[in-house]
C-alpha positions, -999 to 999 in steps of 0.1 A, spaced: 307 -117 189 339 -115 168 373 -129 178 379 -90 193 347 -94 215 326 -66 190 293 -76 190 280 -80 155 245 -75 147 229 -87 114 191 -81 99 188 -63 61 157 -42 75 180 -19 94 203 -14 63 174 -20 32 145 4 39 115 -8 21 109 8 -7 77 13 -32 74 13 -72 45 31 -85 14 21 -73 -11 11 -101 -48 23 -93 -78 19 -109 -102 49 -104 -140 45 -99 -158 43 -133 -192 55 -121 -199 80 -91 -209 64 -61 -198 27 -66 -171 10 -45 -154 -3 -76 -121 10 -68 -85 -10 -69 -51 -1 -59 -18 -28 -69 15 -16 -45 50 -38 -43 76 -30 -20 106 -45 -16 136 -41 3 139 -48 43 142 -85 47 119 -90 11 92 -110 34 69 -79 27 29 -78 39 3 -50 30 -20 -33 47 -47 -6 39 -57 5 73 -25 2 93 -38 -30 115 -46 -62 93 -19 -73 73 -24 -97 46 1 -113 20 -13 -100 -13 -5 -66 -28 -39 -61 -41 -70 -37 -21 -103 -41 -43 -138 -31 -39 -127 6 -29 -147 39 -22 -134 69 -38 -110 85 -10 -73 85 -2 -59 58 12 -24 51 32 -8 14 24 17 2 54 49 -20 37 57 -42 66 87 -67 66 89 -96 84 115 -75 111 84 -48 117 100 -19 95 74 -4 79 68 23 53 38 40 41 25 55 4 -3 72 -1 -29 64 -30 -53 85 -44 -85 66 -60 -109 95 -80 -144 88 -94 -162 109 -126 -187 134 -114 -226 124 -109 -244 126 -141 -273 148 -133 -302 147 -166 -332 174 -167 -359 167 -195 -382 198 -208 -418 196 -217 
């Protein structure tokens, strides 16, 4: 409390929302193959920032590899629980299909 008896209350995550830069994928290079990588950073809240790719495990690194084609949402979480979400789009080419005539 302050000398006037206001309570003061202090964490950056209320007043710093988390915020994203542009997420750098890299798309599937043959059809079918789990080959898929996505790269996020956040920052903001209070900086202490953990990842995840399916909203429940939560891991230091940035990175998700080995990734089916699909869309995917990654979850920003600070170390105060304010969380924020961007959603990442990893495409593969079409299957090749070949037909050989007698």
């Amino acid at each position: 409390t302050t000398s006037a008896g206001i309570l003061e209350f202090h964490h950056n995550s209320l007043f710093t929302g988390i915020s994203f830069t542009t997420p750098i994928v890299e798309n599937i290079k043959c059809n079918g193959e789990n080959t898929g990588k996505i790269t996020v950073n956040a920052s903001g809240g209070d900086n202490n920032i953990t990842y995840s790719i399916d909203g429940t495990n939560f891991q230091a690194s940035n990175i998700s590899s080995n990734l089916a084609a699909n869309q995917y949402t990654i979850t920003a979480k600070d170390g105060g629980g304010i969380t924020a979400t961007i959603s990442v789009t990893i495409n593969q080419p079409l299957l090749l299909s070949v037909s050989a005539n007698n």
